[in-house]
N, C-alpha and C positions, 0 to 999 in steps of 0.2 A: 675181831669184828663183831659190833653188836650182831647180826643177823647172818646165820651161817646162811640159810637159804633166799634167794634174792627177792625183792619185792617185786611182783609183777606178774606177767604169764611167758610162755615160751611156747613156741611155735616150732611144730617136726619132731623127729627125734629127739629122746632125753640124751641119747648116746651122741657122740661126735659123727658131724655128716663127714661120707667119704673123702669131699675136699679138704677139709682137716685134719683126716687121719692122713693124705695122702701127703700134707705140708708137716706132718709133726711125725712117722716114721724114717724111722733112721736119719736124726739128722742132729746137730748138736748147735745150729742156729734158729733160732726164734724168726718166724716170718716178719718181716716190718711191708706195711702195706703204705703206710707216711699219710696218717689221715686222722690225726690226731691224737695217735692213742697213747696212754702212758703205759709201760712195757713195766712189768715185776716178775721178775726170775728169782726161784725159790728154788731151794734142794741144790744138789753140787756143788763145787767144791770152793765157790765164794759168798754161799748164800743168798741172802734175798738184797736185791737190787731195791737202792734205798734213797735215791733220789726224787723221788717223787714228790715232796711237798716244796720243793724247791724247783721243779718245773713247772708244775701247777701256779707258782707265786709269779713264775717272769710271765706264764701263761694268761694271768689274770689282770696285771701290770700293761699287757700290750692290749688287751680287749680293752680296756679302762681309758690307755690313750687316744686307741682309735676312735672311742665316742668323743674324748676330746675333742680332736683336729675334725669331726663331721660338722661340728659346731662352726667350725669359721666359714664365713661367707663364701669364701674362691672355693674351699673343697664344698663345702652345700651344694653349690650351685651343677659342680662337675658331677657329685651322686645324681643331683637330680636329671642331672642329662641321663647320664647313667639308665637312672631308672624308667624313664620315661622312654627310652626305646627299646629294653627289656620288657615293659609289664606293661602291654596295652592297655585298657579294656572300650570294648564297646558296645555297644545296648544289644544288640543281635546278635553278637560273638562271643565263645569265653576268652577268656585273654590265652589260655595254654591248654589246647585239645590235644585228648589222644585220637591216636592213630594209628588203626590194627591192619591197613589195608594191604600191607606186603607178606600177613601171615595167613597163607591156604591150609593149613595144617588141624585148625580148630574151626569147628562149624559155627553159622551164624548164630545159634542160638547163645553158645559161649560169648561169642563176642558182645553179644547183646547185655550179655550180666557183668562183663569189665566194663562195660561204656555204663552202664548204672550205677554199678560200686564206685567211679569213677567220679562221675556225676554227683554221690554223696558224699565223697573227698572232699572235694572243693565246695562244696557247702558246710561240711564242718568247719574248714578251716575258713569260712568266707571268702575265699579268694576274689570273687566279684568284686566286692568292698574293699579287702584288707589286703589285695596283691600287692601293691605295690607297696607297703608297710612291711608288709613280711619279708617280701625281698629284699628291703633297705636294710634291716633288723641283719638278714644273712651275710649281706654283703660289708656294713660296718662293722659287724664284731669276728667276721669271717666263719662263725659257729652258727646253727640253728637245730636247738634241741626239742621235740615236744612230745610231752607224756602222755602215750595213749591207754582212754583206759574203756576199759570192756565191763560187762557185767560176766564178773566171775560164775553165777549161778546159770549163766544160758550165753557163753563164750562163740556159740554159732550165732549170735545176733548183731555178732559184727561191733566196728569200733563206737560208743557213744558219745565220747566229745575228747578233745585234741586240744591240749593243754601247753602254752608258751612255758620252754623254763630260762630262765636266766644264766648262759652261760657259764658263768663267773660261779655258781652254784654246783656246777655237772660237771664231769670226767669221765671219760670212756676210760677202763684200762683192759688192757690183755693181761693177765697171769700165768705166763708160763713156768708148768711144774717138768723138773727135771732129777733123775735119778742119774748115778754114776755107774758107768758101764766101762770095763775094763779091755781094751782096745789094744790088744800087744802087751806090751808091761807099762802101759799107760793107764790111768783111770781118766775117761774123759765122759762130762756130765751130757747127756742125751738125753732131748725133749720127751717128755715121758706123755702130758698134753698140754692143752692150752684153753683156758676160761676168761669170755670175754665178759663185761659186764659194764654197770656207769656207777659210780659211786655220786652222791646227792647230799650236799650238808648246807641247812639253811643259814650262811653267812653271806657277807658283804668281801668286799675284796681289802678292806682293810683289819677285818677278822682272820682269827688264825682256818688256814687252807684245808680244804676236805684233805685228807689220805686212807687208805684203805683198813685203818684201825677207829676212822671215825665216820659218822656221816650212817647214812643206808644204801645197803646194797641193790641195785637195781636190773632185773633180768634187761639181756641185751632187747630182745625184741621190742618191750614195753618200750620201747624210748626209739624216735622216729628220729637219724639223724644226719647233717649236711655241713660240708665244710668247704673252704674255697677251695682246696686243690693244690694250693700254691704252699710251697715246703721251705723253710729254712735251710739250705746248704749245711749253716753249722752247726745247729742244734736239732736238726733233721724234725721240729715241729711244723705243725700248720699257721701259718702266720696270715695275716689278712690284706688284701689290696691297697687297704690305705698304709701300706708301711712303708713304701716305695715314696710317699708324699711326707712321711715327718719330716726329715728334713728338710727338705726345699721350702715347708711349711715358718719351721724355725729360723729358717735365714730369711726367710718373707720378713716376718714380724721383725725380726732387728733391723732389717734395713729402713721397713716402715718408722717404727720408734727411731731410729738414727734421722732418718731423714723430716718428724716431725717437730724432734729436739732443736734439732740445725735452723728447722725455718722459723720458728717461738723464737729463737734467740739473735738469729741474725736478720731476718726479714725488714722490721720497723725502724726507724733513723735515728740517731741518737744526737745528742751533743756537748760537748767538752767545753766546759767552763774554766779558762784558765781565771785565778784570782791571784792580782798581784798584792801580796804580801807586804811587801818593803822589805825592809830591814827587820823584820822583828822575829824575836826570839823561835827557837824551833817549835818552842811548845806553846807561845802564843800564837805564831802562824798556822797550828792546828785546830787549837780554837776557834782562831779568826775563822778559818774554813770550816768548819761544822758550824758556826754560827751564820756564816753565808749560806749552806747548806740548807738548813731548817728556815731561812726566812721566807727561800723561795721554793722550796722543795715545801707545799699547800697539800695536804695529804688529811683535811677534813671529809670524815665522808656520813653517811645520813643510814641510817639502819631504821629500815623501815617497819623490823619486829619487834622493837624497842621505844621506837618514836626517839631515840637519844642520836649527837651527832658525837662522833668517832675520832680522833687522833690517829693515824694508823703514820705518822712521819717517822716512826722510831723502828718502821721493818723496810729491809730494805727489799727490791727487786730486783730480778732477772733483766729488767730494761730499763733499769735506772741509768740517767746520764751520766758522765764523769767528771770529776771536780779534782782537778789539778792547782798544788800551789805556785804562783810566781816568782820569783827575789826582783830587787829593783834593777835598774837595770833593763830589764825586760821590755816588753812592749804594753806592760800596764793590764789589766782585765780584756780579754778576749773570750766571744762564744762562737765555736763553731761547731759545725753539722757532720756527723760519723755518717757516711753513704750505709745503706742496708746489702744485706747479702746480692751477692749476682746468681744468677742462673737457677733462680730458683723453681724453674717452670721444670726443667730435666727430672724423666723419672725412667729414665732406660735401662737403670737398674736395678728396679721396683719391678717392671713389665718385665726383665729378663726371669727374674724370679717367680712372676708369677707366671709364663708362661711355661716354667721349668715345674709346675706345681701339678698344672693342668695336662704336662706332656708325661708325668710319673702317672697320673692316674688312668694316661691312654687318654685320652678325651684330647678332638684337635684345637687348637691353639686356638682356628679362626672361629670356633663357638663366643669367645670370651670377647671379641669386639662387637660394640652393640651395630657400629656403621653397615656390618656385613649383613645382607640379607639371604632368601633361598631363594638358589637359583633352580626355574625349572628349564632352563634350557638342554641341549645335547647331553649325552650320558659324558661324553671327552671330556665335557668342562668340571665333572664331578673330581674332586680333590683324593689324591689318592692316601689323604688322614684320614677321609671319610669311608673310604673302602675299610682301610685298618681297623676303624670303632665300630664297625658294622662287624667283621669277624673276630672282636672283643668280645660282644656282644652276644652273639652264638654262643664264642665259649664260656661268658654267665650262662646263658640258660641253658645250654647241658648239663654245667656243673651242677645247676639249683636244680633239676631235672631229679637229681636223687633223692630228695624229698617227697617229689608226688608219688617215685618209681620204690620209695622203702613202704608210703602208706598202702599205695594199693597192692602191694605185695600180702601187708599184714591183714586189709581186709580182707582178700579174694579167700588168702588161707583158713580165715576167721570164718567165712561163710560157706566154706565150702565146695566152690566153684573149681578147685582146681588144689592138687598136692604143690609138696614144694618143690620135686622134680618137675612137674607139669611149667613151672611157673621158670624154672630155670635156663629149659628149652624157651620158655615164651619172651622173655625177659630181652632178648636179641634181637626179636623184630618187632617193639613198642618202639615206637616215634611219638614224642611229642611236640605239636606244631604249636607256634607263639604268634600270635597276631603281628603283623607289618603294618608298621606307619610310616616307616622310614619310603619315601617314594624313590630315592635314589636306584634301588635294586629294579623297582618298575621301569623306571627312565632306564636306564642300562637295557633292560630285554626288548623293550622296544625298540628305541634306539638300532639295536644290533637287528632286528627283525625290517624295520625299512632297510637298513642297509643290504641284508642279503635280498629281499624282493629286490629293489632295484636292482642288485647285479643281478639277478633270475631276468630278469626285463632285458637286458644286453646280452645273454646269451640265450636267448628264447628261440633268436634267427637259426642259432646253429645246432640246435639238439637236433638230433638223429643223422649230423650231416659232421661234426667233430667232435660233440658230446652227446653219450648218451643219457638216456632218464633217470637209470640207477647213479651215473657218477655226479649228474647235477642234485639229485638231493643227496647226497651223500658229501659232497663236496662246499657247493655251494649253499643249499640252506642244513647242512650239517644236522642231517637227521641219524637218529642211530637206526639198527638192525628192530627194535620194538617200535621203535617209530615208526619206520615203514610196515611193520607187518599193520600195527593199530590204525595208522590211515587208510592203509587198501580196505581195510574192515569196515570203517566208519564210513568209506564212500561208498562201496557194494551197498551195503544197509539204507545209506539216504540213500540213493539212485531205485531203490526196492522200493522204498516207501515212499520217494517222490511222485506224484500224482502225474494221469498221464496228460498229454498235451491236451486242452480245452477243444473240446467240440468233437472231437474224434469219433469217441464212440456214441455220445450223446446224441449227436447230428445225425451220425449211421443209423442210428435204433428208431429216431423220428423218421427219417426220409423212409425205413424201411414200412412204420408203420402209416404211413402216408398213402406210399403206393401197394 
């Protein structure tokens, strides 16, 4: 490897943190975590695992296609749904706030310096502007890499800019080193440690593939990184959302090309010219017929770049008529008319495809007809696809969640706000909220909230006489145990500060000063 030691900074210990010593004592299998990593096992008794430039190529092969098929109009249109109820933004709002409010453990002042470092996350990366770019970038190539870099000379001043890398360019791999340990009268190779890092080689995906003899080495931390989640069964890599859609994509396209061949060629009318012949020779009534052929087959045409006019009678066409010879006999010269294709208006096998295009990517069917409108009626009427791409949905922005949750990890470290134990505890109760546009989840709560007032309204007559207080909100508006305590709270407090009745004591204090 050009560079024994990696390019970058490292964050903690130089030594292996406890979790990794605790995954890599006594054990003679390598962790697989399925999150893109290319694995090289050195030492022991088959040496170094050597696949790796050839996992890399199918790996760079399936990012390559995925930009492809984003290109075609059906899957565009489905990212763009996609993205559009993932990545808000709106003038008052960020699109994806943090949220520390279920951690009591750190004082507010702490919290104050993660919602800032926070706050200068998303301005490095522009998320304002570039959210939705960036998250299209994740979600079509299933990867998103970016190189943070620090001023080496004053590494407490936090990260200074946050650099896109090109996938097809970057590899994370694990190297696990293994010595032989003698187990009985066996020798079996046991993980001795494990180094994780990204190898980086500036190529295209038609150049030869980084592997770990080329390229530069990159400390893990330096490199900020996210992947869809979603794992291959048989190659156990990270493959991307639109994989699900090649196919469907590719039987789209031939059915289309099938069916635009079909109507070019049968659609317009033809017609059959019999010419009767006589008697003559086989090889003059072929003549005869090319010369019938060329008198009225008029195929002058006008070229308007040249100002010349054109012969073009001597190429033939896809919709040319047909010229049949007669013998005598026959019924002499006849021209008649070829009817055009039937049923050329059917495309229920175009639509079955395309909606099998749009149901691979999770996105529901009734998005893609333009007739359908939004309904804001009853939460009932809401479609229960639409519930399903709404918890699609979530589970994109959790998974892209790891992104903002690796940056501020490396800043808070960076600046000093908190160790890496501190951050490990903390790390469990970070929520990060995404702006709602989607109104169907408002229509639902509401919806459900008149329905329970109204039964509160029908069983009003009978509390304290067959239901009581506790089982009616507990029951009927289905409050939990912090609900009830939080309400009782809220109402003592207003009732406190609700003002007292008018005139009461006003009135008293005049009349008294009166008399």
């Amino acid at each position: 490897m050009p560079i024994e030691l990696p390019f970058g900074f490292q964050l903690g210990k130089k030594t292996p943190s406890p979790d990794v010593e605790s995954k890599t004592q006594e054990s003679f299998v390598a962790p697989e975590e399925y999150d893109g990593t290319y694995t090289l096992e050195t030492g022991g008794v088959f040496g170094t695992y050597v696949d790796f430039a050839g996992s890399v190529r199918n790996d760079n092969a399936a990012i390559a296609q995925y930009r492809q098929v984003s290109l075609y109009p059906e899957v565009d249109q489905a990212i763009e749904d996609i993205i559009n109820e993932a990545i808000i933004n709106n003038d008052d709002r960020k699109p994806v706030k943090l949220d520390l409010s279920d951690n009591d453990e750190i004082s507010e002042n702490i919290k104050n310096k993660i919602y800032k470092e926070y706050d200068y996350i998303l301005k490095a990366l522009d998320f304002g502007t570039k959210g939705s770019d960036i998250f299209r970038r994740w979600y079509v190539d299933s990867k998103l890499y970016y190189h943070i870099i620090i001023d080496k000379e004053q590494p407490q001043a936090g990260i200074k800019e946050l650099r896109a890398i090109d996938p097809i360019k970057i590899k994370k791999v694990r190297k696990v080193n293994k010595d032989k340990e003698r187990v009985g009268t066996t020798q079996v190779p046991f993980i001795k440690d494990i180094e994780e890092f990204f190898i980086y080689t500036d190529t295209d995906k038609d150049s030869s593939m980084p592997t770990p003899m080329t390229g530069i080495k990159i400390a893990k931390d330096s490199i900020a990184y996210a992947h869809s989640g979603v794992v291959d069964s048989g190659s156990k890599r990270v493959i991307g959302y639109l994989q699900k859609a090649v196919r469907p994509l590719n039987m789209l396209r031939q059915i289309e090309d099938a069916v635009v061949i079909y109507r070019i060629s049968r659609a317009p009318e033809r017609r059959i010219f019999y010419i009767d012949v006589g008697n003559l020779p086989k090889n003059k009534a072929e003549q005869y017929l090319r010369d019938i052929m060329n008198r009225y087959r008029n195929k002058l045409t006008y070229d308007a770049s040249t100002g010349e006019i054109r012969d073009d009678r001597n190429h033939m066409h896809m919709l040319e008529d047909y010229w049949l010879p007669r013998r005598e006999g026959g019924r002499g010269t006849e021209i008649t008319t070829l009817d055009g294709g039937q049923s050329l208006g059917e495309m229920d096998d175009v639509e079955y495809l395309l909606k099998k295009v749009y149901r691979s990517l999770n996105v529901p069917t009734s998005r893609m007809e333009p007739d359908t409108g939004f309904n804001m009626g009853r939460s009932a009427e809401i479609t229960r696809d639409e519930v399903k791409f709404f918890k699609f949905i979530e589970k994109l922005r959790a998974r892209f969640t790891e992104l903002l949750m690796h940056l501020l990890r490396t800043q808070l470290l960076l600046k000093g706000v908190m160790s890496d134990d501190d951050w490990n505890n903390l790390r469990q109760t970070i929520k990060f909220t995404y702006n709602q546009d989607s109104y169907f989840s408002e229509l639902k709560e509401t919806e459900i909230m008149k329905e329970r007032l109204d039964m509160l309204s029908q069983v009003d007559e009978y509390i304290g006489k067959y239901y009581s207080v506790d089982w009616v909100r507990r029951n009927i508006l289905r409050q939990s145990e912090e609900d009830i305590d939080l309400i009782n709270t809220q109402i003592e407090k207003e009732k406190a500060e609700m003002p007292q009745e008018e005139g009461e004591d006003e009135i008293g204090g005049l009349e008294g000063g009166q008399f």
